[in-house]
TORZAKOL-31157 format. One record per residue (C-alpha): residue number from 0; residue in one letter; z, y, x negated. Coordinates in nm, 2 decimals. Layout:
TORZAKOL-31157
[NUM,A,[Z,Y,X]]
...
end
This chain:
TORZAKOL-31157
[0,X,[17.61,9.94,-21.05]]
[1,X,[17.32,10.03,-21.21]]
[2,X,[17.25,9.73,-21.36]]
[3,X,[17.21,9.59,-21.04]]
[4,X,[16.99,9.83,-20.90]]
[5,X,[16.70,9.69,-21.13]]
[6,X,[16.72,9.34,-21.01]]
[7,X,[16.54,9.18,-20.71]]
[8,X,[16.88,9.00,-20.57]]
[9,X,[17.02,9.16,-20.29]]
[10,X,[17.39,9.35,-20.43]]
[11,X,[17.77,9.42,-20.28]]
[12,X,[17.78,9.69,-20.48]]
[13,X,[17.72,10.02,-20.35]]
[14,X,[17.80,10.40,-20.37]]
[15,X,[18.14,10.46,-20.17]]
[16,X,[18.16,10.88,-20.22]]
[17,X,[17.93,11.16,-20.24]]
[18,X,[17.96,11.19,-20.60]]
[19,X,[17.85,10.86,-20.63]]
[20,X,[17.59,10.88,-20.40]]
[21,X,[17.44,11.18,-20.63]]
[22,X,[17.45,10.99,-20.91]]
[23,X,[17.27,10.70,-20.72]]
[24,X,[17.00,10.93,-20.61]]
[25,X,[16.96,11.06,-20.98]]
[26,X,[16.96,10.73,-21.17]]
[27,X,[16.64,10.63,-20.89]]
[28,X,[16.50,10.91,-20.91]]
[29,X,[16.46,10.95,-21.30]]
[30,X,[16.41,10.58,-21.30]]
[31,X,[16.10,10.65,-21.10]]
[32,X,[16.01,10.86,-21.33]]
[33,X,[16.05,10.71,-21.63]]
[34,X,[15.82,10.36,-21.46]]
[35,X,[15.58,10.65,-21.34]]
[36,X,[15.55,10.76,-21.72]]
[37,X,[15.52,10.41,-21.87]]
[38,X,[15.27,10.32,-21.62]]
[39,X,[15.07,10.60,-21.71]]
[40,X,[15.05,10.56,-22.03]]
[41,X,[14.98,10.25,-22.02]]
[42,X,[14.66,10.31,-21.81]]
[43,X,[14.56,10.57,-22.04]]
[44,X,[14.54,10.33,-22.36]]
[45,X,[14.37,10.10,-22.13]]
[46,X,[14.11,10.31,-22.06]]
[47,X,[14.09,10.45,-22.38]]
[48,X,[14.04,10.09,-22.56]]
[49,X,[13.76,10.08,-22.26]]
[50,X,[13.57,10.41,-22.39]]
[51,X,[13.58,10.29,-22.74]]
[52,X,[13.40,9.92,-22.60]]
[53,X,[13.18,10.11,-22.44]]
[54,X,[13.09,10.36,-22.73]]
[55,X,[13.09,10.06,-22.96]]
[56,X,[12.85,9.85,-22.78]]
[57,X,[12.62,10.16,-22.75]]
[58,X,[12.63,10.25,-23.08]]
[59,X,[12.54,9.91,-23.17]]
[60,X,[12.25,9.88,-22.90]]
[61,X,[12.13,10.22,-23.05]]
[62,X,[12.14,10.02,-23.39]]
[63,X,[11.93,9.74,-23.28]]
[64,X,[11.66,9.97,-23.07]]
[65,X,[11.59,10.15,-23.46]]
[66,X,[11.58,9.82,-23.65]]
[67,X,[11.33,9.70,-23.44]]
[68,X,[11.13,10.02,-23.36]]
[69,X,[11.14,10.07,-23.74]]
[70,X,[11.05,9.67,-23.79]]
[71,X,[11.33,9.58,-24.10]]
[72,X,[11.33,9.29,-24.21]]
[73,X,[11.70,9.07,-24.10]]
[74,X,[11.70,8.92,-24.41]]
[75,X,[11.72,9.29,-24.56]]
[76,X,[12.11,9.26,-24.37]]
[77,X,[12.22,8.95,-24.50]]
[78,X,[12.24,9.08,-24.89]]
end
């Protein structure tokens, strides 16, 4: 039964007693939970890899801004 609650094809199978019908409601219910974790933490690493682009690319700008205002030379990077 269970299996068949993850699928998209419509099922025969079905709680017939209030027992089952508990566990039905459980196994859903902790399943929405579980999807509700995995979904958060995937946003989280998502926008965490997002902060660190955005740090990066600042950091780097920041880079470039005193190179220039200090006038190096590029071939002084290249050795």
């Amino acid at each position: 039964w269970s299996l068949t609650q993850f699928t998209p094809a419509t099922n025969n199978v079905a709680p017939s007693n209030v027992w089952e019908r508990m566990f039905a409601a459980c196994v859903v219910l902790l399943a929405l939970v579980m999807f509700s974790s995995f979904v958060s933490g995937v946003t989280s690493a998502v926008n965490e890899l997002k902060m660190l682009s955005i740090m990066r690319t600042r950091e780097r700008g920041r880079l470039l801004d005193f190179i220039q205002s200090k006038k190096i030379s590029i071939n002084l990077g290249s050795m």
